[in-house]
C-alpha positions in Angstrom: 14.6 -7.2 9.0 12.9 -6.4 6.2 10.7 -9.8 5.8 10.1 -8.9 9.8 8.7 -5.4 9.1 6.6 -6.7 5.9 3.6 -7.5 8.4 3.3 -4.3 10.3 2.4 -2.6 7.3 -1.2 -2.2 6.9 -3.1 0.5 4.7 -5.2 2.8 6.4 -7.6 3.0 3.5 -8.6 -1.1 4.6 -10.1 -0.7 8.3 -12.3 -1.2 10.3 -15.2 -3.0 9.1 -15.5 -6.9 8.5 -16.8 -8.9 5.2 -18.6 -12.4 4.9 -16.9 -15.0 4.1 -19.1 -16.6 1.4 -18.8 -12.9 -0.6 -15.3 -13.0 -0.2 -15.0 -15.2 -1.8 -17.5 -13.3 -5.1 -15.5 -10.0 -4.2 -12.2 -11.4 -5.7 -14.0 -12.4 -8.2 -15.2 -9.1 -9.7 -11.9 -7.5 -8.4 -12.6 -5.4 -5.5 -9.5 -4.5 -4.4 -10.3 -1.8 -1.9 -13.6 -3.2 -0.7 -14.3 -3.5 3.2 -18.0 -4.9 3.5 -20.2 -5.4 6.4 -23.0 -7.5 5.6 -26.2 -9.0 6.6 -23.8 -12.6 7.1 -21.7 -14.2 9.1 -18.5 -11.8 9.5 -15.4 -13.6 7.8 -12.2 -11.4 6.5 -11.8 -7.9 5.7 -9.9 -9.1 2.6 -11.1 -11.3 -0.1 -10.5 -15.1 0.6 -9.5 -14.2 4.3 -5.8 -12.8 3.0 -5.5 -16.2 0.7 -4.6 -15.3 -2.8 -3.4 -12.0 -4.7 -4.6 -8.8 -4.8 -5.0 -7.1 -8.6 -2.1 -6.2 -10.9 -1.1 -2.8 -10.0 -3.2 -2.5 -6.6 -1.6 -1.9 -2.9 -1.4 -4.9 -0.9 -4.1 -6.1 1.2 -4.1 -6.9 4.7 -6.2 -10.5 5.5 -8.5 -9.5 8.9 -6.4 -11.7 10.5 -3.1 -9.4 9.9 -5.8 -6.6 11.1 -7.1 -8.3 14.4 -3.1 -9.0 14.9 -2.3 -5.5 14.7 -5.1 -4.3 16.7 -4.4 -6.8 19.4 -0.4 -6.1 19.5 -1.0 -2.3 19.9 -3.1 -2.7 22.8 -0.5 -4.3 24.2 2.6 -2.3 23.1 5.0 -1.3 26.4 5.1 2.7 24.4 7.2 3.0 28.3 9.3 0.6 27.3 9.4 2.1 23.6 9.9 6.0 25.0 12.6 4.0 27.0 14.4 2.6 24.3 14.0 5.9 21.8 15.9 7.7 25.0 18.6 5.4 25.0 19.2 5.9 21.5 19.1 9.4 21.7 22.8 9.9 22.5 24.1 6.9 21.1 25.6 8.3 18.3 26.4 5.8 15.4 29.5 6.1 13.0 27.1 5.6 10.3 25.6 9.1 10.8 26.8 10.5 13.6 24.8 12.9 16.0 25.5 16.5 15.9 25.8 17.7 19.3 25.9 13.9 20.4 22.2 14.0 20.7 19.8 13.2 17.5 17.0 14.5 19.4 16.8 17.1 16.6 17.0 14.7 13.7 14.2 12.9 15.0 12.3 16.1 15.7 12.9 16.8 11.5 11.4 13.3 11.0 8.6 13.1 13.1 7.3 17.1 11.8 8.6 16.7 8.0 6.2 13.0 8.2 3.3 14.6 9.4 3.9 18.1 8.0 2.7 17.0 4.6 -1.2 16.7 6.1 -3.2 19.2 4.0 -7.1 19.8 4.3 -7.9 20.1 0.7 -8.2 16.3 0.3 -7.0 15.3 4.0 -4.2 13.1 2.4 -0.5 13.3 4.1 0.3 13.0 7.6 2.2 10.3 9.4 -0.4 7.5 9.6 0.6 5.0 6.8 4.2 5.3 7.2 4.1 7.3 3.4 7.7 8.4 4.4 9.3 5.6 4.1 8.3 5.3 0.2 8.1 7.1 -3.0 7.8 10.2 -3.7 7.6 11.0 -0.1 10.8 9.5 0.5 12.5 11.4 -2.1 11.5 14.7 -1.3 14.6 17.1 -1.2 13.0 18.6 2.2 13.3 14.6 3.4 17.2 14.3 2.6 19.0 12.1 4.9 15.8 11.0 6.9 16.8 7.3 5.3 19.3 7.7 7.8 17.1 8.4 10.7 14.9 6.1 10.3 17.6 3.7 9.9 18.6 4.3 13.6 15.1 3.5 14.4 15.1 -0.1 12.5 15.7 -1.8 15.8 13.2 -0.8 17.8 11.1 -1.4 15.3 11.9 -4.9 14.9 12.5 -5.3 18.9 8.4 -4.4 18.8 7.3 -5.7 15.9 3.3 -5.7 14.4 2.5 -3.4 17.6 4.6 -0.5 17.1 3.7 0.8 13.7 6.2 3.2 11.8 4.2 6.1 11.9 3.9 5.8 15.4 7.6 4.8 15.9 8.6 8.0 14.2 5.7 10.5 16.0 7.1 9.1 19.4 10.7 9.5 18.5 9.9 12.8 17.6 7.7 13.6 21.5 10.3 11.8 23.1 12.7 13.6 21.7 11.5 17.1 22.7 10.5 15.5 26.1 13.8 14.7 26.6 15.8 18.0 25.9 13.3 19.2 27.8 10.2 20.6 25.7 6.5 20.2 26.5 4.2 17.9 24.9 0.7 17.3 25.2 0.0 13.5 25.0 0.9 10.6 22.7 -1.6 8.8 20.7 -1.2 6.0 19.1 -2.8 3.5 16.7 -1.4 5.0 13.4 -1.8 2.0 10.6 1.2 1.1 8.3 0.7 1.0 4.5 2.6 -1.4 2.3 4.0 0.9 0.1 3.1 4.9 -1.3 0.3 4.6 -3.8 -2.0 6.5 -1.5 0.2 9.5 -1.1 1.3 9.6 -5.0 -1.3 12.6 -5.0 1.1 14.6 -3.2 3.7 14.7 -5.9 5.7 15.1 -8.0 3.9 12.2 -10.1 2.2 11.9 -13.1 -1.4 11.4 -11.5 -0.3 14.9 -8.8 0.3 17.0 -12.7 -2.9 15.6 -13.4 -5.4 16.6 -10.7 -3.6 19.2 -8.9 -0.9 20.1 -11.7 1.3 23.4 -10.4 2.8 24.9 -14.2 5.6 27.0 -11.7 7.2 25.2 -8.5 7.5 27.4 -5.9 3.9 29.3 -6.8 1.8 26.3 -6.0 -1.7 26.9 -4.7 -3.9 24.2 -2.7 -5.5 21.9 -2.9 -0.9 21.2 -2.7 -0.3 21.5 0.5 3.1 23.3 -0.6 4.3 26.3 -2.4 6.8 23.7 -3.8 5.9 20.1 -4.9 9.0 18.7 -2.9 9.1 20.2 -0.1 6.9 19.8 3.1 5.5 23.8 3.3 7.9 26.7 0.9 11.1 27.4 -0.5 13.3 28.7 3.3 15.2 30.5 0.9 12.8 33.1 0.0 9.9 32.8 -2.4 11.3 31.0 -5.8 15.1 30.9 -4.0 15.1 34.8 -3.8 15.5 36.0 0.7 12.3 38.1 0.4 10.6 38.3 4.2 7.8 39.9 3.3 6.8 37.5 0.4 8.0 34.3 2.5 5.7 35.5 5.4 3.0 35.5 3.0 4.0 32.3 1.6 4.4 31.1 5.5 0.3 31.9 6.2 -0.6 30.4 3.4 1.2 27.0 3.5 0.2 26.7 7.1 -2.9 27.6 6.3 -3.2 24.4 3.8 -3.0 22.3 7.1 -5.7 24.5 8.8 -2.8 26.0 11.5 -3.6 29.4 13.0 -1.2 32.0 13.1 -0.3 31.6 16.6 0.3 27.9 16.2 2.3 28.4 13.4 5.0 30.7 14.4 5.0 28.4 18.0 6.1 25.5 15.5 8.5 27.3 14.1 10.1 28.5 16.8 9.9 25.3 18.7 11.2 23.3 15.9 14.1 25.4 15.4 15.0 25.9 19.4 16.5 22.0 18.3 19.3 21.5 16.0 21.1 23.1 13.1 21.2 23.2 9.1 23.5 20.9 6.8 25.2 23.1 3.9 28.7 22.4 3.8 29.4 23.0 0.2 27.8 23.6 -3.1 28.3 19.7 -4.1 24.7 18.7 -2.5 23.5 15.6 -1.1 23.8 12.6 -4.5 21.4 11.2 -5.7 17.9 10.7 -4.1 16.8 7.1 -3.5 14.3 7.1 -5.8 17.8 7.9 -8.1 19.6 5.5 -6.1 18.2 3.1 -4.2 21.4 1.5 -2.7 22.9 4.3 -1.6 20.8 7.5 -1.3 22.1 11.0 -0.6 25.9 9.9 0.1 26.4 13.6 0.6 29.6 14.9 -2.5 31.1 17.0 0.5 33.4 15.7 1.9 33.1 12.3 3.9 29.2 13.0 3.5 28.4 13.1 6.9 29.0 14.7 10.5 30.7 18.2 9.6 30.8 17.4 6.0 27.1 16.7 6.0 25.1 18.3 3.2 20.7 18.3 3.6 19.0 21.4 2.9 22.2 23.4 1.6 22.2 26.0 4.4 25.1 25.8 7.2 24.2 27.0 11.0 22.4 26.3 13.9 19.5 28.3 15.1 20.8 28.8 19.2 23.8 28.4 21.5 21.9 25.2 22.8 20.8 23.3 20.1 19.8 20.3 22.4 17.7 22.3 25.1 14.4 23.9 25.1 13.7 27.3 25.5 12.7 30.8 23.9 16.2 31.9 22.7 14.9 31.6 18.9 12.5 34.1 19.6 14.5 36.6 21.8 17.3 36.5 18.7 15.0 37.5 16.2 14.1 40.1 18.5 16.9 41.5 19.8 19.1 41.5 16.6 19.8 43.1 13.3 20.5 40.2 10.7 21.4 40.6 7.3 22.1 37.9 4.3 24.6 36.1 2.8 25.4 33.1 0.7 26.7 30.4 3.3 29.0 27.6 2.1 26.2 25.5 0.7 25.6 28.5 -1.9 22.1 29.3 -0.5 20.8 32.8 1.0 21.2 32.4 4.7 20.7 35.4 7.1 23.8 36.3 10.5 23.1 39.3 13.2 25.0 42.0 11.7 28.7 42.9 13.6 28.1 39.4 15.6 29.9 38.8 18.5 30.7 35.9 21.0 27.8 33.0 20.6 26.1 35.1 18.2 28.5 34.2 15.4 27.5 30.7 15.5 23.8 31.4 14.8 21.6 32.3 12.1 18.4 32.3 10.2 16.7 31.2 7.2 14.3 33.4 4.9 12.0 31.7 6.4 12.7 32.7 10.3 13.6 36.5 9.6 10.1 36.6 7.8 8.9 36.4 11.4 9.8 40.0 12.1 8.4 41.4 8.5 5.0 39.9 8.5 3.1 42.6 6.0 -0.3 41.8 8.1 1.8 43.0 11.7 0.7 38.9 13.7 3.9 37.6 13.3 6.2 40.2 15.1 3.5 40.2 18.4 3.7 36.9 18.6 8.2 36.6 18.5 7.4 39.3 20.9 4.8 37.5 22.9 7.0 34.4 23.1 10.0 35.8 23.8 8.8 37.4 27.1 6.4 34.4 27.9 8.1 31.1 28.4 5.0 29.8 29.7 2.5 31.0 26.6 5.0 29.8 24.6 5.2 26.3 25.7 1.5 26.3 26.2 0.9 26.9 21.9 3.9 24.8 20.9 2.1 21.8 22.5 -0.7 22.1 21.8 0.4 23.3 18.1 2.8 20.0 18.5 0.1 16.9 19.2 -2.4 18.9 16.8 0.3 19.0 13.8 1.4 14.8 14.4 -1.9 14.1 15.3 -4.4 15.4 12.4 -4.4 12.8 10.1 -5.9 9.9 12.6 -9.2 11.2 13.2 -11.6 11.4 16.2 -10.2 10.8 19.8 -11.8 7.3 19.2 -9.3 6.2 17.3 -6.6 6.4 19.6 -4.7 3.8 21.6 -2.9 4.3 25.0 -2.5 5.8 28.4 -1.1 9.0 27.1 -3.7 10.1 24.7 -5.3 13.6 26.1 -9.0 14.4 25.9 -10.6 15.2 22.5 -9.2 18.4 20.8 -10.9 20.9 19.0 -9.6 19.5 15.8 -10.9 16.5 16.7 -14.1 17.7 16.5 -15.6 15.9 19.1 -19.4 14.7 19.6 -21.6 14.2 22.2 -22.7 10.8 23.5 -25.2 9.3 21.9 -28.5 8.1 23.7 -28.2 5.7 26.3 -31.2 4.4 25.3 -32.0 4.0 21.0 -35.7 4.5 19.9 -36.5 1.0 18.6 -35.2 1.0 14.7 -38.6 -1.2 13.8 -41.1 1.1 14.6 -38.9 4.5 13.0 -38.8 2.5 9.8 -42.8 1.8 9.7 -43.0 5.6 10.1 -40.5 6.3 7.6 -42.9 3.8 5.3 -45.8 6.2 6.0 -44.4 9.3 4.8 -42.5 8.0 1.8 -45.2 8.4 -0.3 -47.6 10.7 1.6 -46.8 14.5 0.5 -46.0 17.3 3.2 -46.8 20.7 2.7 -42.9 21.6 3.2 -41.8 20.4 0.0 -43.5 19.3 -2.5 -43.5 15.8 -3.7 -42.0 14.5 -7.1 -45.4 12.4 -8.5 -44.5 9.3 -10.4 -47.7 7.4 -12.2 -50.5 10.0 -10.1 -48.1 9.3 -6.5 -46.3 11.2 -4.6 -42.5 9.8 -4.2 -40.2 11.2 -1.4 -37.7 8.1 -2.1 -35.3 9.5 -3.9 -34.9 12.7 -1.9 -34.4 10.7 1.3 -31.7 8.2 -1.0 -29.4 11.6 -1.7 -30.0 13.2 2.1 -28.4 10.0 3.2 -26.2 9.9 0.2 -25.1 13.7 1.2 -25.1 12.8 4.3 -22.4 10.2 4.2 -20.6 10.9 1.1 -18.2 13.4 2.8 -16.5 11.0 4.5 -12.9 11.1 3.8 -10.9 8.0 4.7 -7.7 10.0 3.7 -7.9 11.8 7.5 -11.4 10.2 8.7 -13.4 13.4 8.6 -17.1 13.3 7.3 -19.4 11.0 7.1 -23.5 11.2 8.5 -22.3 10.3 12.5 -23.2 14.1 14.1 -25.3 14.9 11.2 -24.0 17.7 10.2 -25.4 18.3 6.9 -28.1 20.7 9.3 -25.5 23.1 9.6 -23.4 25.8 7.7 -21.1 25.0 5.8 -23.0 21.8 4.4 -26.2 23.4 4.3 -25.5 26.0 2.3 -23.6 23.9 -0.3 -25.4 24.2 -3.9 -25.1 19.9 -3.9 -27.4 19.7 -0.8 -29.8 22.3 -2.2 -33.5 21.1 -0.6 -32.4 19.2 1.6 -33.0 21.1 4.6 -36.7 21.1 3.3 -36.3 17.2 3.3 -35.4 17.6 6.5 -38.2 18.6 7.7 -40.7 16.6 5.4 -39.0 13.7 8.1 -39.4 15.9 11.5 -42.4 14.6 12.4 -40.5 11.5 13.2 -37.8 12.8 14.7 -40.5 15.0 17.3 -42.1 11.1 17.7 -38.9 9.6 19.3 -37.4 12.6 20.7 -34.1 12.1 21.8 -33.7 8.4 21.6 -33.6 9.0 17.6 -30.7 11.4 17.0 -31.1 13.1 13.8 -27.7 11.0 12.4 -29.9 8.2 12.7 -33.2 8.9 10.8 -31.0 10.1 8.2 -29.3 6.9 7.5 -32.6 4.6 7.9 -34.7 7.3 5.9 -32.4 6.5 3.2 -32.0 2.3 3.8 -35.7 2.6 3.7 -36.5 4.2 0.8 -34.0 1.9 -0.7 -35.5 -1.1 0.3 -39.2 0.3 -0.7 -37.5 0.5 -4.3 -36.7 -3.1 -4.5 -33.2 -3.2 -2.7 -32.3 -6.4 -0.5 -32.7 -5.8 3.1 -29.6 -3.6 4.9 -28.2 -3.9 7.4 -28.6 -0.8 9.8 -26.8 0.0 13.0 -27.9 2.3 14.9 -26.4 4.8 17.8 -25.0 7.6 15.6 -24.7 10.9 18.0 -25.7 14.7 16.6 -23.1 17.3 16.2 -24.1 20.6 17.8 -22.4 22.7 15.1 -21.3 22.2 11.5 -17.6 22.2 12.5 -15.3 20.0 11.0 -17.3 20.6 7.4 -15.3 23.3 6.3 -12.8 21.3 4.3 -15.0 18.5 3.0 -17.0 20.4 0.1 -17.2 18.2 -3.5 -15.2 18.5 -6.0 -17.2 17.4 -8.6 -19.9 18.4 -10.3 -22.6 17.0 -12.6 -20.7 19.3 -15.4 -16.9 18.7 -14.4 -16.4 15.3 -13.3 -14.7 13.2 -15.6 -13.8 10.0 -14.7 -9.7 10.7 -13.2 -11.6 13.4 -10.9 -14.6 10.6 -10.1 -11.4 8.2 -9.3 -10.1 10.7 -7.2 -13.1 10.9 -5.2 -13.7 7.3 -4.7 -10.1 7.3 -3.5 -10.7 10.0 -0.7 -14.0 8.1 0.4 -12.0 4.8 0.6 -14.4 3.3 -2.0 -12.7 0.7 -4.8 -13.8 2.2 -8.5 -17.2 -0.9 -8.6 -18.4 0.7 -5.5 -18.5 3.8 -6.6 -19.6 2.9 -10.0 -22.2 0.6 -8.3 -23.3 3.7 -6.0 -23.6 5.9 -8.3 -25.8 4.0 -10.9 -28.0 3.2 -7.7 -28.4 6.8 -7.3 -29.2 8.0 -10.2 -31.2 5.1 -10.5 -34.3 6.7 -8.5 -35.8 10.2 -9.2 -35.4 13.1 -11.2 -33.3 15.9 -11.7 -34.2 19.4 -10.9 -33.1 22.7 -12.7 -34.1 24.6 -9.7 -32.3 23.0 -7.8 -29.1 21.6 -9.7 -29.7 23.3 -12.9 -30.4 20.1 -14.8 -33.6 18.2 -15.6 -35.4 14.9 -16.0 -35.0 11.1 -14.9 -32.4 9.0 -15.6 -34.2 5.8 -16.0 -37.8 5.5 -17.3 -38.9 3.9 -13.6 -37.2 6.4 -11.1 -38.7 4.5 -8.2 -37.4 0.9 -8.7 -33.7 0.5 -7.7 -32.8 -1.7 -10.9 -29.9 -1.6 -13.2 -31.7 0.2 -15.7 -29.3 3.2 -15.2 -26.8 0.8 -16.6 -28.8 -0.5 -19.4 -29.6 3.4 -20.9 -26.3 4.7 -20.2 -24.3 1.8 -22.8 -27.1 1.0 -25.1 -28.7 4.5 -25.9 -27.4 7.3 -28.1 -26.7 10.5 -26.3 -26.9 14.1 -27.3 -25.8 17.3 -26.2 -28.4 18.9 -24.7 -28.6 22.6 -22.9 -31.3 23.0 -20.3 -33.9 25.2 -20.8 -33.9 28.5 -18.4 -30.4 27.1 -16.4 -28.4 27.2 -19.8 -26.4 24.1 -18.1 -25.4 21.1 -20.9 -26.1 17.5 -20.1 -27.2 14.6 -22.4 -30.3 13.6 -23.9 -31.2 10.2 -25.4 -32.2 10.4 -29.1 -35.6 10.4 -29.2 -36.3 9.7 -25.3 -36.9 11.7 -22.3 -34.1 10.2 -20.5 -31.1 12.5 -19.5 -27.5 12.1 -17.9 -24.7 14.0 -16.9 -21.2 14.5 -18.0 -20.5 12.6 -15.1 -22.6 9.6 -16.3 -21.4 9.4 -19.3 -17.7 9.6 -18.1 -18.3 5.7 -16.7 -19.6 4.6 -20.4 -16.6 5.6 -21.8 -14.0 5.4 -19.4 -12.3 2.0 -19.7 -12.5 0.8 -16.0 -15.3 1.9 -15.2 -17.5 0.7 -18.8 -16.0 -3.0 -17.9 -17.9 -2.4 -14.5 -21.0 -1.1 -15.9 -21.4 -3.2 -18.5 -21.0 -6.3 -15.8 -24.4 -4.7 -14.1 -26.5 -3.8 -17.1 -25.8 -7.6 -17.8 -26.4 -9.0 -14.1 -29.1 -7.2 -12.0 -29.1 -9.6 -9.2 -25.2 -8.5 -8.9 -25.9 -5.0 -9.3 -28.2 -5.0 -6.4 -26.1 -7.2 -3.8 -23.2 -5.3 -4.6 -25.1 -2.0 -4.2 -26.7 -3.0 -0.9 -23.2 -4.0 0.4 -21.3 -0.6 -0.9 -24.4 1.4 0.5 -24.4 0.1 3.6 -19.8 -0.1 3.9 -20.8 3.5 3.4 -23.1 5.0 5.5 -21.4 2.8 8.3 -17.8 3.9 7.8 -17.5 6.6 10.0 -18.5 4.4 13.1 -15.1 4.1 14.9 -13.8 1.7 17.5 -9.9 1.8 18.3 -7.6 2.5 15.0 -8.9 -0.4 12.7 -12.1 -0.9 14.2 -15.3 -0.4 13.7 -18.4 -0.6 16.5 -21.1 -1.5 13.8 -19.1 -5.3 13.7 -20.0 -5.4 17.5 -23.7 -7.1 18.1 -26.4 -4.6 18.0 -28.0 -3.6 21.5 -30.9 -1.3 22.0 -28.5 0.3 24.6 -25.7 3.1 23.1 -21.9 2.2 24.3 -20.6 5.2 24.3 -18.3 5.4 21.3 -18.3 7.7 18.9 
């Protein structure tokens, strides 16, 4: 079965967008092993050599667009009926291999579907379901994941029944709904579409690993801040215990808001998930012996469990021993109405962990009990947490009405607009979604913006002052960065960002110290905008501002596709901020951000030297000063030619008191950031190949600028609606 799944596995990182076939071919070459093109040819396959060949030493697998149209096709098609059907069936057939507690393993696939998606966290939008990351390394190894091998195991024939259209993180989401469907919970909708990686190297971030101590290192577990999306590297939100082990509710409230927090879950949503989760199942403690090895430890035969048989009563996971209600396989408010209605104190349960029991129990109460985690509930310092076990312990209805809503939200995240969903389930766009309007129905035609782009590039506007290169004024460069700005916070980690809605006219993006001027630059191109009215959204004279000034400075013609809608608020911005900083970013932090943006190391390296290729620096504005190349309006690889063959000196900046680089004996300047791709060794092999080549330097530039400011155009979960012939007529897509 495993040679059967090896298809269905496709990285979410590699969507969407398709590549011609004759570059393909050159993209191999010059090892671009994350690169997804669209190009002014004949569209070909998304991967280099249409899937023929192998991709670099070291690199995730790649997909061919054939493996991509496959997928897309199958889960068009996929019976998720016949699949809910199927997951039901299984439900209570209990296997000797793991046996069901209760007969039922609604609850264990309850634990997999929220412990698979519960590791989303808005600092860098990795985590979440989509990709599968569970099934590998470190993920998979997690002691909060113990014995979810096992789960998934019982889910290996459906998954193979299916095949390419049911993917696994869509297998394990809908086991999870179906599962609290069919004990009787609420859900909101199902959507599916969720792409399959080939194995964890796009989660390794999350820890523990060796890049994770790197870029987000935490020097105590258990007092981890974001960007983690845990307390404790390990484990999906906080020690249950009690912060660092010790049964503390007040500090594992605190700890509760701020890991939820991470994943951007309000407080009423938060305690709803709690409380909804635990209505289902019970804990695993049965001795102090533990679980075995991990399978990371032992691949062969992970988590045996050294109580006992290992399994059923003897079964040992998190190392606490109860279940949470009487009726551990039916939905209702109980959880809440026992927190309410009972004293509980602590005690060490047979697993050797702090676990809390209503004091002088009697009857069904002696069965039950709490975590740390659960009794903090009742001892929230800020006083939310107690109305809301009181609200939902009198309020069936309230409380089904946030767990479901809290429920698709927390399994849903990580895939993006509404746009990217697949079937007959799917609910309208939600909030997090952050939905747009349609775009116009009819486009202003492109040809005529662009002349009047032309007109203005080097005509100055009272607004904001040109920069004058040779006598002329030059608004080239400012529109290259809006664009750039623009688009560069798209993240293809959880598909936020990116220009589509414009949002860089709005707080928070307009406020960010990396977009200083550029709501003045916004204006320098209103005049246009007022030309067209509404057939030109703002989304698109950003983009084809930028193409043109490009392609005024010497770039080959781009490709532009228009029908981009405008957002009516900044929302959805709050979490993409940069990271990185002209002063700061050295090259494991630029790596990082390539990897967010989806962009392979030579596209950023190529995007980056077209950048900074055009205009100047500004202290008021960024705090530094001058050009980078001695002719700031031609797009050449001169950038590339000063950064490896000049000698650069420390220089601080007059006024600003800000340190960047000066060539000996030049007024040519860099950044720490530039100089991090001379001497890094990945990226100086790239740079030296386009201070050497400048007629690859530009076709590779044109093609990463254009991947880029088109990647947030979605159509279906690996589509993109920029491959579709252009009309002068909108579909509305978003």
């Amino acid at each position: 079965w495993r040679s059967s799944l090896a298809a269905s596995n496709l990285p979410p990182w590699l969507l969407r967008q398709t590549i011609g076939r004759k570059m393909a071919v050159t993209a191999l070459r010059w090892q671009f092993p994350l690169v997804v093109l669209l190009l002014p040819v004949q569209a070909g396959g998304l991967c280099p050599f249409g899937g023929e060949g192998e991709p670099p030493a070291g690199h995730p697998r790649v997909p061919s667009s054939r493996q991509l149209q496959a997928y897309t096709e199958a889960v068009q098609k996929l019976d998720i009926d016949a699949v809910e059907k199927d997951i039901r069936d299984l439900l209570t057939s209990s296997q000797d291999f793991w046996p069901a507690d209760f007969g039922n393993y609604g609850p264990l696939f309850v634990r997999l579907a929220w412990h698979c998606a519960g590791s989303y966290r808005t600092s860098d939008g990795r985590g979440g379901c989509e990709g599968g990351h569970q099934r590998f390394d470190p993920e998979r190894s997690w002691a909060d994941n113990t014995n979810l091998d096992k789960a998934r195991a019982l889910l290996v024939p459906i998954k193979v029944k299916y095949g390419l259209g049911l993917s696994w993180g869509d297998l394990i989401i809908l086991a999870g709904t179906t599962a609290i469907k069919a004990m009787g919970g609420p859900v909101l909708g199902f959507c599916a579409g969720r792409v399959d990686s080939e194995d964890g190297s796009q989660t390794v971030e999350l820890g523990p690993s060796d890049v994770q101590e790197q870029l987000y290192p935490c020097p105590v577990n258990g007092t981890c801040k974001t960007p983690l999306g845990s307390t404790t590297v390990g484990l999906i939100y906080l020690n249950p215990e009690g912060p660092m082990g010790e049964p503390i509710p007040e500090g594992s409230a605190r700890d509760i808001r701020d890991a939820f927090g991470r994943m951007a879950m309000n407080d009423s949503e938060t305690v709803a998930l709690i409380g909804g989760g635990h209505a289902f199942g019970k804990t695993h403690g049965a001795c102090p012996a533990g679980a075995g090895p991990s399978p990371k430890e032992d691949p062969s035969n992970p988590w045996p469990g050294m109580c006992g048989t290992g399994k059923g009563k003897d079964a040992f996971t998190s190392g606490f021993e109860f279940k949470w209600t009487p009726n551990p396989t039916q939905w209702d408010n109980v959880y809440f109405k026992e927190l309410l209605e009972n004293e509980w104190e602590k005690y060490k349960g047979p697993g050797g962990h702090w676990q809390w029991r209503v004091k002088n129990a009697a009857g069904l109460l002696k069965e039950v009990g709490m975590l740390t985690s659960d009794v903090s509930l009742m001892h929230d310092p800020e006083g939310g947490y107690q109305k809301l076990v009181e609200l939902f312990a009198h309020d069936q209805a309230s409380f089904d009405h946030a767990f479901s809503n809290a429920w698709y939200k927390l399994t849903t995240r990580d895939m993006g607009p509404v746009t990217r969903c697949v079937g007959k389930d799917v609910p309208q766009a939600q909030p997090f979604q952050y939905p747009l309007p349609p775009p116009p129905q009819k486009l202003a035609d492109f040809d005529l913006v662009k002349q009047a782009i032309k007109k203005i590039l080097k005509t100055s506007s009272p607004v904001l002052p040109a920069d004058k290169y040779h006598g002329e004024p030059y608004y080239g460069a400012l529109f290259v960065r809006l664009a750039w700005r623009c688009a560069s916070t798209f993240r293809s980690t959880d598909w936020l960002g990116g220009c589509n809605g414009a949002r860089l006219r709005f707080s928070p993006e307009r406020e960010w110290p990396a977009n200083a001027a550029l709501d003045k630059t916004l204006l320098v191109l209103k005049p246009i905008k007022d030309k067209f009215g509404d057939a030109l959204t703002w989304a698109d004279l950003i983009v084809l501002a930028g193409s043109t000034a490009l392609e005024d400075a010497g770039s080959p013609a781009l490709t532009f596709c228009g029908g981009r809608s405008d957002a009516l608020d900044g929302l959805g911005s709050e979490y993409l901020a940069p990271h990185i900083g002209g002063e700061t970013s050295d090259a494991s932090r630029q790596k990082n951000a390539a990897r967010i943006m989806g962009l392979s190391m030579r596209e950023w390296t190529v995007l980056t030297g077209g950048g900074h290729a055009l205009g100047s620096m500004h202290k008021e504005r960024s705090g530094f000063e001058g050009a980078w190349t001695t002719e700031p309006t031609k797009l050449t690889n001169d950038y590339f030619k000063e950064l490896l063959l000049e000698t650069w000196e420390e220089h601080s900046v007059p006024d600003t008191g800000k340190k960047q680089y000066k060539a000996k004996g030049k007024e040519l300047y860099m950044l720490k950031s530039d100089l991090a791709l001379r001497f890094d060794p990945e990226f100086s092999a790239i740079a030296q190949d386009y201070a050497s080549d400048s007629a690859r330097f530009l076709s590779d530039f044109a093609a990463a600028w254009t991947r880029l400011m088109n990647s947030d155009r979605f159509d279906g979960p690996a589509g993109n609606i920029c491959d579709k012939p252009q009309r002068r007529e909108a579909e509305l897509v978003i």
